[in-house]
PyMOL CGO cylinders between C-alpha atoms (Angstrom):
from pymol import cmd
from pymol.cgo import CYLINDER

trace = [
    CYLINDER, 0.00, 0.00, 0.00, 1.54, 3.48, -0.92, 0.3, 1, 1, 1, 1, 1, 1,
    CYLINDER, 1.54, 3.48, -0.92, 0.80, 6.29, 1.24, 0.3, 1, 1, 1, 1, 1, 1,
    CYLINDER, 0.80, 6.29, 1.24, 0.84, 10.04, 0.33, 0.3, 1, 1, 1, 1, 1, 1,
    CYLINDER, 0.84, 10.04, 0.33, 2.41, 13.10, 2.51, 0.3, 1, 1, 1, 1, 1, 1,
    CYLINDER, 2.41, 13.10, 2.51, 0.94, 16.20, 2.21, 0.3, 1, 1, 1, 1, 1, 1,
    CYLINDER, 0.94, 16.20, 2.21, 3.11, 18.62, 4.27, 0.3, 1, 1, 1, 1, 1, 1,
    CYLINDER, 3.11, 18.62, 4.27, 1.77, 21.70, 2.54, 0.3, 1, 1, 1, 1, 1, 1,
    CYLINDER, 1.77, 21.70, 2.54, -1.87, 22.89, 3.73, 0.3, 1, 1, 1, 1, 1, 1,
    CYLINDER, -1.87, 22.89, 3.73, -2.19, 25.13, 0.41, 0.3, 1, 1, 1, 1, 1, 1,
    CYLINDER, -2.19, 25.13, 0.41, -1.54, 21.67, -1.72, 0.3, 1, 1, 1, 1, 1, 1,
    CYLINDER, -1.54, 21.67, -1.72, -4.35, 19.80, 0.20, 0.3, 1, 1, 1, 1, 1, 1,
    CYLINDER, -4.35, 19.80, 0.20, -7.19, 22.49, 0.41, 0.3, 1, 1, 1, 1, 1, 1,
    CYLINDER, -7.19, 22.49, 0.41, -6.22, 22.97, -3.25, 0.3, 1, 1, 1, 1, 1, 1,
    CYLINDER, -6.22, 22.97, -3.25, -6.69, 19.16, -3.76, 0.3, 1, 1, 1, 1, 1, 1,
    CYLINDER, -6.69, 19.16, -3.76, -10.01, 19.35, -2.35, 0.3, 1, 1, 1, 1, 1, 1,
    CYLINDER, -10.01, 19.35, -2.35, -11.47, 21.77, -4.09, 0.3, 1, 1, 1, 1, 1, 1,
    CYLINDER, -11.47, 21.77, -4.09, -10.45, 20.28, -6.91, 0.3, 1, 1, 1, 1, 1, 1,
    CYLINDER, -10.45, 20.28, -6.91, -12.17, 16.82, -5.90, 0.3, 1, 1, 1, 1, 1, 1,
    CYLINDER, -12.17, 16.82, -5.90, -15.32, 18.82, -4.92, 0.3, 1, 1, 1, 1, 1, 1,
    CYLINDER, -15.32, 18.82, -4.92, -17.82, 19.00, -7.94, 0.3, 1, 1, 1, 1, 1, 1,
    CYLINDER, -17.82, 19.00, -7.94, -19.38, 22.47, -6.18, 0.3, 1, 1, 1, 1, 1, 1,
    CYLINDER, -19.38, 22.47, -6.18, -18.80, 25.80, -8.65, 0.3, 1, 1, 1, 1, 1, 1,
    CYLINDER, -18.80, 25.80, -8.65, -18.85, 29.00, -7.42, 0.3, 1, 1, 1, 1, 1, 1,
    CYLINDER, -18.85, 29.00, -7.42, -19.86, 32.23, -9.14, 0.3, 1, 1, 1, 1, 1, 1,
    CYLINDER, -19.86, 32.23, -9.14, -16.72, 33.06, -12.09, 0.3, 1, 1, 1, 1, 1, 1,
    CYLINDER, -16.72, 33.06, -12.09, -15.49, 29.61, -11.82, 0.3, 1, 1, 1, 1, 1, 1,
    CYLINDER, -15.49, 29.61, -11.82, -14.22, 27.96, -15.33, 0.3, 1, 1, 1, 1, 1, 1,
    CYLINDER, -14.22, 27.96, -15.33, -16.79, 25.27, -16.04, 0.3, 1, 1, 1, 1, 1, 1,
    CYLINDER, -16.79, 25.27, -16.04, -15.39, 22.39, -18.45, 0.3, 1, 1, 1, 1, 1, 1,
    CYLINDER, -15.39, 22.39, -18.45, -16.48, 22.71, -21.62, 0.3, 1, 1, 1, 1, 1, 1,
    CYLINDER, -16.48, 22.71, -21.62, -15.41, 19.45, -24.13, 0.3, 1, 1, 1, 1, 1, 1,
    CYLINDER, -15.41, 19.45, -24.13, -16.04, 19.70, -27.83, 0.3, 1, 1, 1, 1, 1, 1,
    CYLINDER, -16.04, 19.70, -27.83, -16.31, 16.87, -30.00, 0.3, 1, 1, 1, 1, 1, 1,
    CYLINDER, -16.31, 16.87, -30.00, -16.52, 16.43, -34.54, 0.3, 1, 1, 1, 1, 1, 1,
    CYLINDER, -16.52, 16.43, -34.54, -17.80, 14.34, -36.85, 0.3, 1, 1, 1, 1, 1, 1,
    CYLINDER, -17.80, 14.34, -36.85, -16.95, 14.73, -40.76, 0.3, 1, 1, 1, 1, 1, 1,
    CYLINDER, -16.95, 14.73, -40.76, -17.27, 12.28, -43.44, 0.3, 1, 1, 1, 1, 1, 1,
    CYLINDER, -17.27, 12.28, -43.44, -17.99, 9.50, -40.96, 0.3, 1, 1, 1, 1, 1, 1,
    CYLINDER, -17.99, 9.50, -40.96, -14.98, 10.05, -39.14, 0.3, 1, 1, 1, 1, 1, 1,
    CYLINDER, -14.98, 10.05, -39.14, -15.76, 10.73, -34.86, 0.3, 1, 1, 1, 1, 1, 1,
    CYLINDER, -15.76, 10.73, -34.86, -13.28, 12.86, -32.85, 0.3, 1, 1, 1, 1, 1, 1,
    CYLINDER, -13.28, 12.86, -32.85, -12.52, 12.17, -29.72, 0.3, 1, 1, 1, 1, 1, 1,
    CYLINDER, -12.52, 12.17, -29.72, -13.65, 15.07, -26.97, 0.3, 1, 1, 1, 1, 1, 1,
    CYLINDER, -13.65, 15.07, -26.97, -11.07, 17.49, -26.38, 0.3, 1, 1, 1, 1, 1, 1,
    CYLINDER, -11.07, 17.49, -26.38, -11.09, 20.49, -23.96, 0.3, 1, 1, 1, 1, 1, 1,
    CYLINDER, -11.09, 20.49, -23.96, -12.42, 23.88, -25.38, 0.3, 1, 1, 1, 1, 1, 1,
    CYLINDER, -12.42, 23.88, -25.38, -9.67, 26.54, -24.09, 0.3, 1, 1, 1, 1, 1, 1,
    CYLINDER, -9.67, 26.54, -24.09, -10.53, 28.52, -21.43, 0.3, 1, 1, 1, 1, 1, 1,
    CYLINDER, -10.53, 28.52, -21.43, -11.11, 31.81, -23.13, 0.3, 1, 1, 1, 1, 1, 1,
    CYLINDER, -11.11, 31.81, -23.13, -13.88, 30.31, -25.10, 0.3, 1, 1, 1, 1, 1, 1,
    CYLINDER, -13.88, 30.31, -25.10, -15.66, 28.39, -22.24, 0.3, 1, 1, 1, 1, 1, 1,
    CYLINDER, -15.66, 28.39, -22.24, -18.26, 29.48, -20.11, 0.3, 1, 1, 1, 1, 1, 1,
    CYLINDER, -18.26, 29.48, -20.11, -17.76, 30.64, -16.28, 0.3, 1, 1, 1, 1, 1, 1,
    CYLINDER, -17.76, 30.64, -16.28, -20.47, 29.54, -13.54, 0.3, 1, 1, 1, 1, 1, 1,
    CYLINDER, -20.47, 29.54, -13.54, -23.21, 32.16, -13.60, 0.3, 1, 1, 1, 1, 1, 1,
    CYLINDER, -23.21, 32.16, -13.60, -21.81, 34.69, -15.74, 0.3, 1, 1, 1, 1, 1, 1,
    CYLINDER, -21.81, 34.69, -15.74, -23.58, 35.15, -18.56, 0.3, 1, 1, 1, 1, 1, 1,
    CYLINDER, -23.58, 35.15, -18.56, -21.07, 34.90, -21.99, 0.3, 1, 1, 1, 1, 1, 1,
    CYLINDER, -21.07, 34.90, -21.99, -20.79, 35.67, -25.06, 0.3, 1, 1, 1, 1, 1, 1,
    CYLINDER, -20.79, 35.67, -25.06, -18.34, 34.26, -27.48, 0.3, 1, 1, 1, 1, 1, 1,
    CYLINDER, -18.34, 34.26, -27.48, -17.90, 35.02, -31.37, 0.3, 1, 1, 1, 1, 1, 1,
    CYLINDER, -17.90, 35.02, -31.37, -15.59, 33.16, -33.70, 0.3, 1, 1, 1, 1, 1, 1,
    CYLINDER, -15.59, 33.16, -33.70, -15.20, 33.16, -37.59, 0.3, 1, 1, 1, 1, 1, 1,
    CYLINDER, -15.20, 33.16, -37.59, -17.21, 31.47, -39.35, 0.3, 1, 1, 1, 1, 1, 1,
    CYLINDER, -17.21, 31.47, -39.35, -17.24, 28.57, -42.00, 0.3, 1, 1, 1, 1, 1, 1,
    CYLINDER, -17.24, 28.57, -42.00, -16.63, 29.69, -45.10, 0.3, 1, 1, 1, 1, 1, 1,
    CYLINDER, -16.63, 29.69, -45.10, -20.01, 28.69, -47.09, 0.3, 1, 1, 1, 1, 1, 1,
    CYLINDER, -20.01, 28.69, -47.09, -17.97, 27.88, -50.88, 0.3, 1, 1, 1, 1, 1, 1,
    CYLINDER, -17.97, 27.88, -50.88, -15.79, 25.27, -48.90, 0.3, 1, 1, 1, 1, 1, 1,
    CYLINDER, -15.79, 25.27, -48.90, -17.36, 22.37, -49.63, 0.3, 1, 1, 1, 1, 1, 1,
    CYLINDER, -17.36, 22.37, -49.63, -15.60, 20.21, -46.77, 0.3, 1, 1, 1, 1, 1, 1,
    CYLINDER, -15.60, 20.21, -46.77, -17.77, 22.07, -44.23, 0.3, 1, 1, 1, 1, 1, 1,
    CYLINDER, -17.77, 22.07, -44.23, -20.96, 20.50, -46.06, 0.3, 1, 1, 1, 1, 1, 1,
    CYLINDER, -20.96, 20.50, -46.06, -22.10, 17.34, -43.20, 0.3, 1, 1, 1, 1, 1, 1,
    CYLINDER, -22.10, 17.34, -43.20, -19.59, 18.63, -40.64, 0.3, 1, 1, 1, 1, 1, 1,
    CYLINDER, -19.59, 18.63, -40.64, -20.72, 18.64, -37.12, 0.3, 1, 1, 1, 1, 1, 1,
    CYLINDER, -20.72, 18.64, -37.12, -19.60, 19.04, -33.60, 0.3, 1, 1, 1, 1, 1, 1,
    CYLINDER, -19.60, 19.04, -33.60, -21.24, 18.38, -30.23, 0.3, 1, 1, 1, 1, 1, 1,
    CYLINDER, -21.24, 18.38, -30.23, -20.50, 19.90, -27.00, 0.3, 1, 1, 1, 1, 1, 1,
    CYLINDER, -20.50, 19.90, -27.00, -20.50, 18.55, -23.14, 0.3, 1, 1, 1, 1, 1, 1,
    CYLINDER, -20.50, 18.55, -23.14, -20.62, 20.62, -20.10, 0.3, 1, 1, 1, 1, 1, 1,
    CYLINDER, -20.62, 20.62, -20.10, -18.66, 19.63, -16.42, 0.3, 1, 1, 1, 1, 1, 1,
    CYLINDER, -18.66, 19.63, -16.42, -17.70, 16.21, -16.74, 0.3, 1, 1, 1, 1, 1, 1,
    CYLINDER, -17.70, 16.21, -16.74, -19.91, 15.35, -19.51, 0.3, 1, 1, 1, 1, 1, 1,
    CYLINDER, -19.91, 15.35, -19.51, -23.13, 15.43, -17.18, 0.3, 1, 1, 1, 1, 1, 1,
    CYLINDER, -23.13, 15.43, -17.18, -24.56, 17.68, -19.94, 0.3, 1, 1, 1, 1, 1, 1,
    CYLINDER, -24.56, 17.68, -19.94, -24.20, 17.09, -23.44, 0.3, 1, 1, 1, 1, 1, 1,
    CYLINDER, -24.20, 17.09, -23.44, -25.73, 18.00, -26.76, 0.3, 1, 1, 1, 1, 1, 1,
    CYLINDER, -25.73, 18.00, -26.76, -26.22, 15.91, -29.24, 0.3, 1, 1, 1, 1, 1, 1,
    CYLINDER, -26.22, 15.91, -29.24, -25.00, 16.46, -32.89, 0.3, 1, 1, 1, 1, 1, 1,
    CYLINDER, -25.00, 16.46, -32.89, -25.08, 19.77, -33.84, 0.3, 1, 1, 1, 1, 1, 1,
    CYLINDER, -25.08, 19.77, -33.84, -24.88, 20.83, -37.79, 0.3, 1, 1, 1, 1, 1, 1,
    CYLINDER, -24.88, 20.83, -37.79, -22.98, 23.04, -38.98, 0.3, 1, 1, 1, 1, 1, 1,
    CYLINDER, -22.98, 23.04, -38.98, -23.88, 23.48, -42.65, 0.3, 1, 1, 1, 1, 1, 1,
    CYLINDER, -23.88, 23.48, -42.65, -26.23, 22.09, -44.85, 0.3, 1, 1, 1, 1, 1, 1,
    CYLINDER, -26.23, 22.09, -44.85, -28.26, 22.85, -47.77, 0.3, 1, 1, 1, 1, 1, 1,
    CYLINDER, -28.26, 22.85, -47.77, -31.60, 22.70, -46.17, 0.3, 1, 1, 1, 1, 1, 1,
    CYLINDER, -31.60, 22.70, -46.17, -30.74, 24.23, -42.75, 0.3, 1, 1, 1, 1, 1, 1,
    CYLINDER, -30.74, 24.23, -42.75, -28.19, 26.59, -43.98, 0.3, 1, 1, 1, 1, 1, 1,
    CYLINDER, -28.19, 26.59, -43.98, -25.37, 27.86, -42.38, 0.3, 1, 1, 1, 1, 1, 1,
    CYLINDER, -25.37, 27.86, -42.38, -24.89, 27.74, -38.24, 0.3, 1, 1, 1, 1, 1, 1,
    CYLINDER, -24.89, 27.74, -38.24, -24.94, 31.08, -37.21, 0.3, 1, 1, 1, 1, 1, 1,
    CYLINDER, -24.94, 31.08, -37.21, -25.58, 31.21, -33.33, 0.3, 1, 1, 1, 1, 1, 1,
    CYLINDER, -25.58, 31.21, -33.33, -25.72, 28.84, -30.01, 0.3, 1, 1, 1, 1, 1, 1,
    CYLINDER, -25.72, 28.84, -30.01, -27.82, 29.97, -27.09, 0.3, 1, 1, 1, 1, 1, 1,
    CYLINDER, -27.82, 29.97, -27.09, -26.82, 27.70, -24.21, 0.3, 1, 1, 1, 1, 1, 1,
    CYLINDER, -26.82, 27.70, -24.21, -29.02, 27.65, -21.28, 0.3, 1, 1, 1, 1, 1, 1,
    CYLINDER, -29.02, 27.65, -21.28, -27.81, 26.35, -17.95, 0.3, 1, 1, 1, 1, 1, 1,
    CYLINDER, -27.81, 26.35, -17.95, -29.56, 26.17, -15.14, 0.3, 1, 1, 1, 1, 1, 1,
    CYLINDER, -29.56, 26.17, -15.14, -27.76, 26.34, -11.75, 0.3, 1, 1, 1, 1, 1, 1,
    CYLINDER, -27.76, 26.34, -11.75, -28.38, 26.24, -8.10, 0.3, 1, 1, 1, 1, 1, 1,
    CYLINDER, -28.38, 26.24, -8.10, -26.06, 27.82, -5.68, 0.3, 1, 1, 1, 1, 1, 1,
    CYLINDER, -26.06, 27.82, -5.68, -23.08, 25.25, -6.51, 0.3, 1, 1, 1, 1, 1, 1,
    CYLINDER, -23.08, 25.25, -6.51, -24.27, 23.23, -9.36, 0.3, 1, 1, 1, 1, 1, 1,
    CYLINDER, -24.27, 23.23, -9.36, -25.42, 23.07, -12.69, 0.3, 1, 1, 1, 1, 1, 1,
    CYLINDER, -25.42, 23.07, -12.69, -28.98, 21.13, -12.75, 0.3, 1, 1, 1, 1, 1, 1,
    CYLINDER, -28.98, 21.13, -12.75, -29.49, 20.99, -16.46, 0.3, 1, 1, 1, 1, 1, 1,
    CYLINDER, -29.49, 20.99, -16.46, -28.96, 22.98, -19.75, 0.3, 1, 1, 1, 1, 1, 1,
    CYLINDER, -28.96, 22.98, -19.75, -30.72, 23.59, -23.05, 0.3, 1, 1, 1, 1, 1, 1,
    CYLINDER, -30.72, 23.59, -23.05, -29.70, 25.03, -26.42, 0.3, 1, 1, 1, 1, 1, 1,
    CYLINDER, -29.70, 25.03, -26.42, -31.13, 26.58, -29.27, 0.3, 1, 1, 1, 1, 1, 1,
    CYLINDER, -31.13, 26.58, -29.27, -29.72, 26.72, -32.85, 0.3, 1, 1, 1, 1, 1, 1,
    CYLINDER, -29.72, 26.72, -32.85, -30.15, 29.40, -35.44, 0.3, 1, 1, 1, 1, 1, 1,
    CYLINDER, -30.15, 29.40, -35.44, -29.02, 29.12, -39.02, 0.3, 1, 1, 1, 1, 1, 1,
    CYLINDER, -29.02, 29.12, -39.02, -28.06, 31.65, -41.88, 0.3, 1, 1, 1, 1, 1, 1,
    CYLINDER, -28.06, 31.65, -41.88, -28.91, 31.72, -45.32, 0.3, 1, 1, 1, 1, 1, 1,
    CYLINDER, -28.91, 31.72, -45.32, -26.21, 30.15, -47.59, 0.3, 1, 1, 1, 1, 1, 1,
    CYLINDER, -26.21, 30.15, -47.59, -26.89, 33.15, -50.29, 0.3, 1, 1, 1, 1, 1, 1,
    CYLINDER, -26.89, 33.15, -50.29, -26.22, 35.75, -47.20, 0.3, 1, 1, 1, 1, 1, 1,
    CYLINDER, -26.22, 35.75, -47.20, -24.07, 33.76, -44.71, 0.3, 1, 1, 1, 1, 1, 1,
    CYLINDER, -24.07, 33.76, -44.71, -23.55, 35.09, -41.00, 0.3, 1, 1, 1, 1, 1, 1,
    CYLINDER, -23.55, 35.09, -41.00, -19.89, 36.08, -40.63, 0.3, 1, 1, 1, 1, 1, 1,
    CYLINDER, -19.89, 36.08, -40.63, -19.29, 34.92, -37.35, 0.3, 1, 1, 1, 1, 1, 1,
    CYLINDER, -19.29, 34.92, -37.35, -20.88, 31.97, -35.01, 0.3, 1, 1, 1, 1, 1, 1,
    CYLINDER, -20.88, 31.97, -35.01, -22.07, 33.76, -31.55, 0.3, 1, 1, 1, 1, 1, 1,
    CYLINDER, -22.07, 33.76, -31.55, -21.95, 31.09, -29.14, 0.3, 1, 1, 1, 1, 1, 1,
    CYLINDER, -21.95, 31.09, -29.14, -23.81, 32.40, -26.17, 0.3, 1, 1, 1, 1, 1, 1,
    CYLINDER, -23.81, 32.40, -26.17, -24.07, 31.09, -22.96, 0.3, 1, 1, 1, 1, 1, 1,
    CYLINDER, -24.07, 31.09, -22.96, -26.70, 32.31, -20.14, 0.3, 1, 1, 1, 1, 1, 1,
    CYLINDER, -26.70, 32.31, -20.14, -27.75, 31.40, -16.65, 0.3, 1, 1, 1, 1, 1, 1,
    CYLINDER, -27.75, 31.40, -16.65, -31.22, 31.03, -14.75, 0.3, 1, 1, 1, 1, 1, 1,
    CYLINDER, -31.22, 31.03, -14.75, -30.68, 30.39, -10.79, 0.3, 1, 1, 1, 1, 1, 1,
    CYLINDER, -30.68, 30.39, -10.79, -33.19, 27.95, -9.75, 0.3, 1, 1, 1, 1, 1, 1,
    CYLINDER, -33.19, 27.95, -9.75, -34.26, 28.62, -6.22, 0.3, 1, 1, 1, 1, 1, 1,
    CYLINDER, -34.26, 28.62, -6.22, -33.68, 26.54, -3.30, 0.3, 1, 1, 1, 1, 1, 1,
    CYLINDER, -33.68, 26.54, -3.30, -36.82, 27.10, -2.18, 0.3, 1, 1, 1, 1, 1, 1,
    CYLINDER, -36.82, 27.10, -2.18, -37.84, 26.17, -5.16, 0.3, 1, 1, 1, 1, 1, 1,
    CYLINDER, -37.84, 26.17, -5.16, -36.09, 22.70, -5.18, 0.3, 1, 1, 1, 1, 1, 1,
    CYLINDER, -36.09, 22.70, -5.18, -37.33, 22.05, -1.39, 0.3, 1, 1, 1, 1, 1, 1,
    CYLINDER, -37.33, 22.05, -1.39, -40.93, 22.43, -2.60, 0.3, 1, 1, 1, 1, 1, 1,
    CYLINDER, -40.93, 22.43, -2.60, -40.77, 20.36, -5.46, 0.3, 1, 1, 1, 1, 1, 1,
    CYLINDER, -40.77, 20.36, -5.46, -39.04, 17.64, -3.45, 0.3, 1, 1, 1, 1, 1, 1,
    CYLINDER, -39.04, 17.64, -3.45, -41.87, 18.14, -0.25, 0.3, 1, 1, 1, 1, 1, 1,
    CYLINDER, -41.87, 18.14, -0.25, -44.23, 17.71, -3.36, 0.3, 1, 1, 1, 1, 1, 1,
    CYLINDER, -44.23, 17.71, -3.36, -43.19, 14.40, -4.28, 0.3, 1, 1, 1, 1, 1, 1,
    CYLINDER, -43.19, 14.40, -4.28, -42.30, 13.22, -0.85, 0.3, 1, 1, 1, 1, 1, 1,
    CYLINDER, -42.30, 13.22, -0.85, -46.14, 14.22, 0.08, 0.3, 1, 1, 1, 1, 1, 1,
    CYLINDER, -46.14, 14.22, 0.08, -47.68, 12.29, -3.22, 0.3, 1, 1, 1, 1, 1, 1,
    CYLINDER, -47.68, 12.29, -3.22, -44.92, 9.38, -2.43, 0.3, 1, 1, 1, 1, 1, 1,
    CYLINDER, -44.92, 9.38, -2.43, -46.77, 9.28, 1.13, 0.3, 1, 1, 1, 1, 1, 1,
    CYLINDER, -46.77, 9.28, 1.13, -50.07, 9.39, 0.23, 0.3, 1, 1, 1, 1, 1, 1,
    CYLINDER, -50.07, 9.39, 0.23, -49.75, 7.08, -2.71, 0.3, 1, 1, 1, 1, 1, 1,
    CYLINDER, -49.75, 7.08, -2.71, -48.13, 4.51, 0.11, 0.3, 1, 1, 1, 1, 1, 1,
    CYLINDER, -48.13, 4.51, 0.11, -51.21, 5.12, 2.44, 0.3, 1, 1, 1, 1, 1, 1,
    CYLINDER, -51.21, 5.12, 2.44, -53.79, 5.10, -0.28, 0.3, 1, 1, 1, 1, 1, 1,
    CYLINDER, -53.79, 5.10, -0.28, -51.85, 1.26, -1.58, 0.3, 1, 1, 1, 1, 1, 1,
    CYLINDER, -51.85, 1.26, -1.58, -52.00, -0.11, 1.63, 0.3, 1, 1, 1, 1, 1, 1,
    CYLINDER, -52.00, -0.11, 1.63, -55.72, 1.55, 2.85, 0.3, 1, 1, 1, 1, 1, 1,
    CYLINDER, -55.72, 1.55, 2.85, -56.89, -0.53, -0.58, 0.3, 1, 1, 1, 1, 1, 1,
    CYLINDER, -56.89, -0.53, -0.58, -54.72, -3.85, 1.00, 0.3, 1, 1, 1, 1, 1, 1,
    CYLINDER, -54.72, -3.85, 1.00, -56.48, -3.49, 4.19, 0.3, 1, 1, 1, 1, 1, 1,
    CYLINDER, -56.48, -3.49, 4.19, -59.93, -3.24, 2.27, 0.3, 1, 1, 1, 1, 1, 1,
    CYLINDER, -59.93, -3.24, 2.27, -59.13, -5.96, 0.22, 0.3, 1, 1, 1, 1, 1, 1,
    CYLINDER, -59.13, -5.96, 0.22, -58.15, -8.34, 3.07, 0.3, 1, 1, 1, 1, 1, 1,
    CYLINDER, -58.15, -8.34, 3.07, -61.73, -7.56, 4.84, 0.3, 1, 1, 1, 1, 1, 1,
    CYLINDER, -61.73, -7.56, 4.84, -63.77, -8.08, 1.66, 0.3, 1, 1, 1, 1, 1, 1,
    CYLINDER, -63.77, -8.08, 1.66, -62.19, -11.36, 1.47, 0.3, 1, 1, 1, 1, 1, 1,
    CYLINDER, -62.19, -11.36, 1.47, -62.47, -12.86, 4.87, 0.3, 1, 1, 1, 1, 1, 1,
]
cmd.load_cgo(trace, "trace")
């Protein structure tokens, strides 16, 4: 059995919070980006930090765009995970002749005070004949409550209960009806 020394405090609380999955507001959440073209899969690699969102901070990112003539863009697509791949999308196209060309990501992620709960995207598309320059990747927060989460869970805890008394007031009747 090997044992590890930690003699420096600053090395251990920095190990820990690196073990912890809890964000707090401004920290870098992973962001992984994965491609597909011509029926050949990438593996995920890390987005760099400059492009990747920060825990409830709204963001905005724009890059260049594909150019629309290049033909090797046509059935290219990417997906995109969040944290360690809790939250993923799926494929994502990023030209085509019916859908045009991918102009803009709205990301959606949900948080509570240490956590992302889910996320959500929308994807908009430019003409081919007038292509958008750049893709805006954008990437915006909603706080969910914890009040909010309590109630929902008293909720189901409450129909869990009375769904359990209601089962076995209908055992009890069915026992007496029988004997």
């Amino acid at each position: 059995m090997t044992t590890i020394r930690i003699r420096d405090p600053c090395v251990f609380v920095t190990l820990l919070l690196a073990l912890s999955d809890a964000y707090k507001e401004g920290t870098l959440v992973p962001l992984m980006k994965r491609s597909v073209f011509q029926q050949d899969v990438g593996e995920w690699v890390s987005v760099l930090p400059r492009f990747s969102p920060r825990f409830a901070e709204d963001t905005f990112i724009e890059l260049d765009n594909f150019d629309p003539n290049d033909v090797n863009a046509f059935g290219y697509k990417m997906a995109f995970s969040f944290g360690d791949h809790e939250f993923f999308t799926p494929w994502i196209l990023v030209m085509s002749e019916e859908r045009g060309l991918l102009a803009q990501v709205d990301f959606l992620l949900r948080h509570d005070a240490d956590s992302i709960l889910s996320m959500d995207y929308v994807t908009r598309y430019s003409t081919l004949d007038e292509p958008a320059e750049h893709l805006h990747i954008n990437f915006r927060w909603e706080s969910v409550d914890e009040e909010d989460r309590w109630l929902g869970q008293l909720v189901l805890l409450l129909g869990g209960l009375l769904s359990t008394a209601f089962l076995v007031a209908s055992l009890r009747e069915s026992r007496n009806t029988t004997s």
